[in-house]
C-alpha positions as CSV (number, residue, x, y, z in Angstrom):
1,X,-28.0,3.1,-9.5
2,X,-26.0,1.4,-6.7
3,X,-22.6,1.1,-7.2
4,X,-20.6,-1.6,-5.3
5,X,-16.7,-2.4,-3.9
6,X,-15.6,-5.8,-3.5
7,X,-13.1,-6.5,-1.2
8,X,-10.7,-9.4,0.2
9,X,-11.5,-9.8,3.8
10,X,-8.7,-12.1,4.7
11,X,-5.3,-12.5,3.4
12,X,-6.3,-12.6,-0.1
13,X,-6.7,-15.4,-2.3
14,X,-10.5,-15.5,-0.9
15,X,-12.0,-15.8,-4.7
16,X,-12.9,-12.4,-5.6
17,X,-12.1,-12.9,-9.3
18,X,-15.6,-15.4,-9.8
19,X,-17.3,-13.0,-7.3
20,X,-16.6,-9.9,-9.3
21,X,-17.5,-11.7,-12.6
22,X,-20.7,-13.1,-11.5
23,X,-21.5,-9.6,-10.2
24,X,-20.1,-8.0,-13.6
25,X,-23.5,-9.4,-15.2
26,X,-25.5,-6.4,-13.0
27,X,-22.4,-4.0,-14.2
28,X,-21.4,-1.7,-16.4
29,X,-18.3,-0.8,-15.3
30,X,-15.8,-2.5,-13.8
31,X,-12.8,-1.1,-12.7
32,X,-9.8,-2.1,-10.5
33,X,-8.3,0.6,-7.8
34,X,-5.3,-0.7,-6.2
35,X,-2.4,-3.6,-6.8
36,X,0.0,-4.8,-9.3
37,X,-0.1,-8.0,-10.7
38,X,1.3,-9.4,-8.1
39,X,-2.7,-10.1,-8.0
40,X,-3.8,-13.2,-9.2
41,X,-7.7,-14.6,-10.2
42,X,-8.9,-17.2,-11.5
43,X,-12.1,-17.5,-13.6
44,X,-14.0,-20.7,-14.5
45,X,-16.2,-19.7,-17.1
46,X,-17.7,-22.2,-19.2
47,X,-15.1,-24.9,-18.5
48,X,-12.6,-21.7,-20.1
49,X,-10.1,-21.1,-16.9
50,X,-8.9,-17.2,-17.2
51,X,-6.1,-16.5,-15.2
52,X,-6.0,-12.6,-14.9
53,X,-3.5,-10.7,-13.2
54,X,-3.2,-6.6,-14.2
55,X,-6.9,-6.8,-15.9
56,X,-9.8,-6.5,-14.3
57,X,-12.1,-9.2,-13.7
58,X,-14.6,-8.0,-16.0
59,X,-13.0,-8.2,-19.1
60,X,-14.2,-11.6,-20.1
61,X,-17.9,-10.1,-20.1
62,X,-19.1,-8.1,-23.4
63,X,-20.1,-5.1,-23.4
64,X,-18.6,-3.7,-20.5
65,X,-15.9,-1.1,-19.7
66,X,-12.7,-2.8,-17.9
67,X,-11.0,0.2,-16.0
68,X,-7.8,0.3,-14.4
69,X,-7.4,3.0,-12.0
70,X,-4.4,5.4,-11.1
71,X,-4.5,3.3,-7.6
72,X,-2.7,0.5,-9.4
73,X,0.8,0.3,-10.5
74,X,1.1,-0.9,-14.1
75,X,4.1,-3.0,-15.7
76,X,3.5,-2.0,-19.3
77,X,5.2,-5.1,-20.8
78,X,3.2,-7.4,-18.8
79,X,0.1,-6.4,-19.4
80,X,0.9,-6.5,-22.9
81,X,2.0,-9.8,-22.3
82,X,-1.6,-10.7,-20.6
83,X,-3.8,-8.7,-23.3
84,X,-2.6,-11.0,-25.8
85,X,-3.2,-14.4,-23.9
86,X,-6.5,-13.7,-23.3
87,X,-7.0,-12.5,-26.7
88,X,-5.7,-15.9,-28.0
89,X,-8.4,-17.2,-25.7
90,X,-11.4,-15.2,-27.5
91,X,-11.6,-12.2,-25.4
92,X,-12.0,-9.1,-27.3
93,X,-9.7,-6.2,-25.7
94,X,-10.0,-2.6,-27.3
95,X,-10.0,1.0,-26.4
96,X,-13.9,0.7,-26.3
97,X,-13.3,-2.0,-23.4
98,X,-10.4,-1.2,-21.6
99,X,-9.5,2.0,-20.1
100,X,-6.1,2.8,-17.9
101,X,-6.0,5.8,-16.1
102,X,-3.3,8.5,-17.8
103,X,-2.0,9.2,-14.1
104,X,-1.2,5.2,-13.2
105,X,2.4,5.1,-12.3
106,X,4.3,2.0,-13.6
107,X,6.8,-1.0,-12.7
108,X,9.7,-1.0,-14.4
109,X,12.2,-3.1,-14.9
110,X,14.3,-1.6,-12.1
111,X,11.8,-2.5,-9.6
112,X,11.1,-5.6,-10.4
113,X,15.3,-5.7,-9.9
114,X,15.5,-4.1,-6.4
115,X,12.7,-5.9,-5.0
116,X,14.4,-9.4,-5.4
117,X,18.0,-7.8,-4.3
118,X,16.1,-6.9,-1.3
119,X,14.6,-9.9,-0.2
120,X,17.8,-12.4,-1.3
121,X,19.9,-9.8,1.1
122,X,17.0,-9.6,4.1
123,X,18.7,-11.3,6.2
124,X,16.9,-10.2,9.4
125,X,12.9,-11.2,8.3
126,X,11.6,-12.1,4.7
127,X,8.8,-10.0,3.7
128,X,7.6,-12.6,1.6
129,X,7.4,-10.2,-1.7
130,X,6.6,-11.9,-5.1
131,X,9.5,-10.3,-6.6
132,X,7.6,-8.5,-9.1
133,X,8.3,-4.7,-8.0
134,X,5.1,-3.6,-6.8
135,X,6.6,-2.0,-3.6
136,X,9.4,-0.4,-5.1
137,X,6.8,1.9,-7.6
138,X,4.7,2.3,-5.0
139,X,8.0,3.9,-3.3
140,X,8.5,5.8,-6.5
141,X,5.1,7.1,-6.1
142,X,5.0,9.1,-2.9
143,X,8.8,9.8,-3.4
144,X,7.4,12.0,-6.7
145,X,9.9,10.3,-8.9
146,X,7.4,7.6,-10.9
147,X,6.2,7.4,-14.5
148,X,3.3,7.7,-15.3
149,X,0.9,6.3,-18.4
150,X,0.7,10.3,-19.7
151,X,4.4,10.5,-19.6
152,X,4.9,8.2,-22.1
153,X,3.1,10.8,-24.5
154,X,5.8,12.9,-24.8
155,X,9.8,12.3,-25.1
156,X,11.0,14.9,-23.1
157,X,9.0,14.6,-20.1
158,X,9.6,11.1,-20.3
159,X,13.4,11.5,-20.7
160,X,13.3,13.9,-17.7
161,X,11.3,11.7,-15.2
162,X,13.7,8.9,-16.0
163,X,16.8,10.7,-15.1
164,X,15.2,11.7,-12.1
165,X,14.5,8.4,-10.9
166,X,17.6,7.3,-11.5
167,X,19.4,9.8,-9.5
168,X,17.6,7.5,-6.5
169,X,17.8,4.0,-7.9
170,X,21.6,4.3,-9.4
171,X,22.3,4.9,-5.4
172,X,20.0,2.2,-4.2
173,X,21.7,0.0,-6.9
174,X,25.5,0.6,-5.5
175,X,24.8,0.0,-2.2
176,X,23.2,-3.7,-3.0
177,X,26.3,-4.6,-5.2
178,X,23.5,-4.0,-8.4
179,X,24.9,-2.2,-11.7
180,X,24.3,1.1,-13.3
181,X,21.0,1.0,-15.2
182,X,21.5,1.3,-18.9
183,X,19.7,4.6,-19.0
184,X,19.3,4.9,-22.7
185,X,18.4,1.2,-22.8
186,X,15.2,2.0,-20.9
187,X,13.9,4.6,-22.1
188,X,14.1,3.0,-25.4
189,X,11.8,-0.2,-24.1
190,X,9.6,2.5,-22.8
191,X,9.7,4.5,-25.8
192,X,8.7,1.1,-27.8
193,X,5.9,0.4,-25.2
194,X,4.7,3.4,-25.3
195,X,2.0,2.9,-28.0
196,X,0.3,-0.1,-26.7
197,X,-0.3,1.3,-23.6
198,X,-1.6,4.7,-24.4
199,X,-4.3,3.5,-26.8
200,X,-5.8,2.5,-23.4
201,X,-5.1,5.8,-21.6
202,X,-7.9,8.6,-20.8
203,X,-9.4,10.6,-18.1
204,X,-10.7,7.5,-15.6
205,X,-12.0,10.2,-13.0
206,X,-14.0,11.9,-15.7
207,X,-15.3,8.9,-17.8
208,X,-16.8,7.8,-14.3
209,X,-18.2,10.4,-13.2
210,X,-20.1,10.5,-16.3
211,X,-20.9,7.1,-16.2
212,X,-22.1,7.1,-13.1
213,X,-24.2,10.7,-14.0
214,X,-26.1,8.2,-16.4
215,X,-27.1,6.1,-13.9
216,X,-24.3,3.2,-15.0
217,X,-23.6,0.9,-12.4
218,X,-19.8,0.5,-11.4
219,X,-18.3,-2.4,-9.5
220,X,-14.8,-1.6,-7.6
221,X,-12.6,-4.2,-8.1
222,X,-9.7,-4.7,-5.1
223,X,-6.9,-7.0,-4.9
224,X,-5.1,-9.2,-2.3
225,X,-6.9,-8.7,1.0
226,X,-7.4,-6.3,3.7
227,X,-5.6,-8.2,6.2
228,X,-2.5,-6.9,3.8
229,X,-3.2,-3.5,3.7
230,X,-0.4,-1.3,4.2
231,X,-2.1,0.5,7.7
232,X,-4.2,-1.9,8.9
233,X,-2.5,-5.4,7.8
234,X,-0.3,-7.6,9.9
235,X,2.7,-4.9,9.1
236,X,5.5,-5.6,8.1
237,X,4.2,-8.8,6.1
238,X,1.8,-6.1,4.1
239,X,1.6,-5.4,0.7
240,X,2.5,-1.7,-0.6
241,X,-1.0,-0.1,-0.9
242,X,-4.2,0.6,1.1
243,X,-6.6,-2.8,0.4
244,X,-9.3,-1.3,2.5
245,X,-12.5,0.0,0.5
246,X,-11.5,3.6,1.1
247,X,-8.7,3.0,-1.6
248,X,-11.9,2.7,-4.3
249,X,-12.3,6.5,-4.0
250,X,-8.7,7.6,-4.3
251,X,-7.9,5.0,-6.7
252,X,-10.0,5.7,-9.4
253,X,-11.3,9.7,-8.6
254,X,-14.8,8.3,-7.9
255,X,-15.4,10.8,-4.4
256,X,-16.4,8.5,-1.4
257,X,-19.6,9.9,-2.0
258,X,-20.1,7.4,-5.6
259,X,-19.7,4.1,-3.1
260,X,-23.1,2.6,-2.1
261,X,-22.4,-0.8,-0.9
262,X,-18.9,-2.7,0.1
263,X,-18.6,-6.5,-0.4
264,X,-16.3,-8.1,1.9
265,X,-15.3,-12.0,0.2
266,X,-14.8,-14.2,2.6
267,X,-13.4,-17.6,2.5
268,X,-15.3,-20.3,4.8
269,X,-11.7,-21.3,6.4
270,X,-8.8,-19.2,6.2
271,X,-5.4,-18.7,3.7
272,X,-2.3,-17.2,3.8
273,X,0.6,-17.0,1.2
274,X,4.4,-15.7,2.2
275,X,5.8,-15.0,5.8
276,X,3.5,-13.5,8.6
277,X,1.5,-13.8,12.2
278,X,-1.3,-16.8,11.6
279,X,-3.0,-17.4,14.7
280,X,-5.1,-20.5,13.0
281,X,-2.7,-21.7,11.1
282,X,-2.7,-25.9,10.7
283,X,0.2,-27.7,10.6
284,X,-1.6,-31.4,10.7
285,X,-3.6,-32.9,8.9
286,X,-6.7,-30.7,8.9
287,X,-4.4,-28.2,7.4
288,X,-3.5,-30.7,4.6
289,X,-6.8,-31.6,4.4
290,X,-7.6,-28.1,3.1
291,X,-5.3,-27.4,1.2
292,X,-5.5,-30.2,-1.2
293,X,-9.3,-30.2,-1.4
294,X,-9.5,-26.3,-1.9
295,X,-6.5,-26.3,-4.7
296,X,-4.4,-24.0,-2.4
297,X,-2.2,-22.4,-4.4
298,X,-1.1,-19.2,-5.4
299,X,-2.2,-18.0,-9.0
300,X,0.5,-15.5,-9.4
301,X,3.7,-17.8,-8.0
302,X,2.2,-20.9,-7.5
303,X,3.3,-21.0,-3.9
304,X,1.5,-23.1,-1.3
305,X,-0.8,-21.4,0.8
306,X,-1.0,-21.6,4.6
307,X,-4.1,-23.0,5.6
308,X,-6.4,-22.7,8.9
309,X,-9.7,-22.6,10.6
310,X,-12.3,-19.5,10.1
311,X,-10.8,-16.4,12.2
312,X,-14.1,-14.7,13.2
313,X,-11.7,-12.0,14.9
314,X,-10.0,-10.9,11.8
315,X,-12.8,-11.2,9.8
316,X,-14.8,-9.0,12.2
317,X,-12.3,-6.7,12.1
318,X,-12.0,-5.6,8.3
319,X,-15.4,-5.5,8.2
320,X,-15.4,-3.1,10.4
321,X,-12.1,-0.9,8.5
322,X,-13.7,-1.4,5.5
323,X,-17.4,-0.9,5.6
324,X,-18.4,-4.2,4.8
325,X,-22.1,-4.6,4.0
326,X,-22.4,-7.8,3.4
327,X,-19.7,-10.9,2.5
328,X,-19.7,-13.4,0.1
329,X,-18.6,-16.6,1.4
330,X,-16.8,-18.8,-0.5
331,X,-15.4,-22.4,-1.2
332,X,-18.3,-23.5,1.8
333,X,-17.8,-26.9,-0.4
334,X,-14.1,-27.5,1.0
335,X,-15.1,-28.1,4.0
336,X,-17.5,-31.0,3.1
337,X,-16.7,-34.3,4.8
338,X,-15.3,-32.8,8.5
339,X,-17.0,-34.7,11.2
340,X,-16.2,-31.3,13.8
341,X,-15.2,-27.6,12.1
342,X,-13.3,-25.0,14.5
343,X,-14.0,-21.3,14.3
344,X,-11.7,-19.0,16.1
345,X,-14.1,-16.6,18.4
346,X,-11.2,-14.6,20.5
347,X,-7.4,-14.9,21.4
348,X,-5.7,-15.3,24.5
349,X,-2.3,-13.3,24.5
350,X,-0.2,-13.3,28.0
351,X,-3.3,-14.8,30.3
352,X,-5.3,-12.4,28.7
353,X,-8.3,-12.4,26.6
354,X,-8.6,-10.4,23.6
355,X,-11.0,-9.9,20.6
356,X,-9.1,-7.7,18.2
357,X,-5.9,-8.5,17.1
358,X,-3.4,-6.4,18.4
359,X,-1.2,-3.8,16.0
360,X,2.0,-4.7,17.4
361,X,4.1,-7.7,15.8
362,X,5.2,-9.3,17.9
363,X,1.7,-9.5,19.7
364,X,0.3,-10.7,16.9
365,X,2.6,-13.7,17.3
366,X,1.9,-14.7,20.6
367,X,-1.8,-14.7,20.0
368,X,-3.1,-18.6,21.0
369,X,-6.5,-18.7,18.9
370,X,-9.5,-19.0,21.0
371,X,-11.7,-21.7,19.8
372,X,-15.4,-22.9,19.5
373,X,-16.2,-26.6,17.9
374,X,-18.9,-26.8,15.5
375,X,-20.9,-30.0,13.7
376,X,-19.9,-30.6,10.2
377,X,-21.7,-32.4,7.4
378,X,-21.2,-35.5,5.0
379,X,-23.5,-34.5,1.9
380,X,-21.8,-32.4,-0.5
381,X,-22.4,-28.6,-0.7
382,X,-20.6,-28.5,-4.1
383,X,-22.7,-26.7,-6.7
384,X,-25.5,-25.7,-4.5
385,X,-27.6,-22.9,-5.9
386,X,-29.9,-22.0,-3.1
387,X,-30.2,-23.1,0.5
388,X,-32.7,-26.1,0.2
389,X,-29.5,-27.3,-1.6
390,X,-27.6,-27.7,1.5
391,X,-26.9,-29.7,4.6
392,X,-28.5,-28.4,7.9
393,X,-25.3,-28.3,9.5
394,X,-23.8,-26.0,6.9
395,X,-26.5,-23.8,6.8
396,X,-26.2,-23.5,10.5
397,X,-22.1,-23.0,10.2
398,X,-23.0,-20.1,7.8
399,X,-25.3,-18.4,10.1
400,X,-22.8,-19.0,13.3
401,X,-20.1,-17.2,10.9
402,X,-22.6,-14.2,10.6
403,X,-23.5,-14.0,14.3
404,X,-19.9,-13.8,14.8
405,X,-18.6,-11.5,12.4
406,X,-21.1,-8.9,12.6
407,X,-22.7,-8.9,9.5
408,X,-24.8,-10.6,6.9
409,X,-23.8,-13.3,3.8
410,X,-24.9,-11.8,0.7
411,X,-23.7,-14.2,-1.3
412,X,-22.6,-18.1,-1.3
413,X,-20.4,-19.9,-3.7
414,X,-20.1,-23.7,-3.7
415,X,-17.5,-23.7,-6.7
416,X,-15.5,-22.1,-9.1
417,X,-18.4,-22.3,-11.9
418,X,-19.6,-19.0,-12.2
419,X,-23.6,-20.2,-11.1
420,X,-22.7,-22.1,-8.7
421,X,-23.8,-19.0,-6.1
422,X,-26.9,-18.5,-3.8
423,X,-28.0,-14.8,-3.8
424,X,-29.0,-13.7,-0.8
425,X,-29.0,-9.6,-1.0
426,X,-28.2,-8.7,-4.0
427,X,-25.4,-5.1,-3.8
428,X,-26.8,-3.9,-6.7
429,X,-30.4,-3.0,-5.7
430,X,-31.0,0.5,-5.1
């Protein structure tokens, strides 16, 4: 059985939590690879609105296995903190249903601590971090100093891989003007933690192997978007982890080899949230205009996001990075009600023409958007469920986006509401 990633395409914040539940109807597993909870989707099921930031997307279905992979860094307390919300909203979490990978690496308090002295004391460029300390254990990751879920099994080991990552944050601490960290403080919150996460905690490579040996279907669940990925984002303005659909096989044990089709989500205009390059970034009232109708912002801090015309260029791009089979376009219905829409085609950088956007920073900040004017349409899209639904003009503004990104639209949402999607291809045929 095919077995599918979803991934942002843009900055994030392109509505891959309603994608990856509507798709979790054709699942049976559903697991996220990368991220922190720095993530944020939103789910309209029902008239219920689920706000999910550590879990996976799937957990508001029955019957299926939530998964979160050792791709993701895990602050224990919050997800605690999050299991029990969306248990007061009727969700049923248990070992049966929810999985965490025994090799995760978490966020502890410390990072969560560095990460704001960091960007208070930036003085030269803001990275635009959510405070929340998803790049400082990501640090503590590669620098072989993390703990992990399966070290909070056993008291010595976890005793020992605290002192050893204090030996680096006590000296990161002094040199920001931050205090000691009360060492036997923390181990004690971890120690009391400890049991509610590992109730959770198994073998994730092994259970989907198996899985996927009895034919299960498993859908890959990324966060934020591949425009933030840590190689092949606008760097420095990244997040701290691959984004790309590569990051599905590493950040879960899954093998390249288990991923049959990638889903790229798409927004039908363009967002960004925090500091950055934005070629078609709208500071009148188009921009406004967007922003207001599509509810623009962030689910996680509640920041306003930066809004724009469609960038075929980047769009283009990350489908190419990440393998993109087909996108999902979403929120087509904001853009209901513009007499003329603007898509971005190419960029124009010193006299010259380009249609990539270049690696270097300050590059990408120079680059004047190329643009190419397009119809729009008065009827509403909102709540369409299949093309005869929709405006001539739309359908045509969704075909001119596929021409110009290089691949096909396997799936349309007009709102929020879970069935308010037109299926084109569906990822999970065989």
């Amino acid at each position: 059985m095919a077995n599918v990633v979803v991934v942002g395409a843009q900055w994030g914040d392109e509505g891959k939590g309603k994608i990856v539940d509507w798709l979790s109807a054709r699942a049976d597993v559903i697991c996220r690879f990368q991220g922190g909870h720095n993530a944020g989707h939103t789910l309209v099921v029902d008239g219920e609105v689920y706000k999910l930031h550590a879990l996976p997307s799937g957990v508001v279905r029955r019957g299926k296995l939530s998964v979160i992979g050792n791709g993701v860094v895990l602050d224990p307390w919050h997800l605690v903190e999050e299991i029990a919300t969306v248990q007061a909203q009727g969700v049923e979490i248990t070992p049966e249903t929810l999985m965490i990978a025994e090799n995760t690496p978490l966020i502890l308090p410390i990072h969560g601590e560095l990460d704001r002295a960091r960007e208070s004391q930036n003085s030269v460029a803001k990275i635009g971090t959510t405070g929340r300390g998803i790049g400082p254990a990501y640090e503590d990751k590669v620098g072989r100093r993390a703990i992990r879920v399966a070290d909070l099994a056993d008291a010595p080991t976890l005793a020992a891989r605290v002192d050893r990552a204090l030996v680096h944050h006590d000296a990161l601490r002094r040199g920001l003007g931050l205090e000691p960290v009360d060492r036997d403080a923390l181990v004690a919150r971890l120690e009391e933690v400890a049991p509610k996460i590992l109730r959770y905690a198994g073998p994730v490579w092994k259970v989907l192997n198996d899985r996927r040996r009895a034919g299960d279907r498993i859908l890959f669940e990324g966060a934020q978007g591949a425009l933030l990925d840590i190689d092949f984002g606008s760097y420095p303005f990244v997040t701290s982890s691959n984004v790309i659909s590569g990051q599905a096989a590493t950040g879960t044990g899954i093998g390249p080899g288990g991923i049959d089709f990638v889903l790229g989500i798409v927004k039908a205009y363009t967002t960004r949230v925090g500091e950055g390059p934005f070629p078609t970034e709208l500071d009148d009232v188009d921009g406004q205009r967007l922003g207001e109708r599509g509810h623009e912002f962030g689910t996680t801090t509640g920041r306003k996001r930066r809004c724009g015309w469609f960038d075929a260029v980047l769009v283009r791009q990350t489908c190419i990075t990440s393998g993109v089979n087909g996108i999902a376009l979403t929120k087509l219905d904001v853009l209901d009600g513009f007499d003329t829409l603007k898509i971005c085609t190419g960029y124009e950088l010193d006299g010259v023409h380009l249609d990539y956007l270049p690696i270097a920073a300050d590059q990408q900040t120079r680059c004047v958007p190329i643009y190419e004017e397009m119809e729009g349409w008065s009827a509403s899209t909102e709540g369409a469920r299949s093309w005869a639904d929709l405006p001539g003009a739309a359908i045509k503004y969704v075909r001119r986006v596929e021409e110009l990104i290089g691949c096909p639209v396997a799936l349309l949402s007009t709102s929020p509401e879970r069935e308010d999607t037109i299926l084109v291809t569906d990822p999970f045929a065989d």
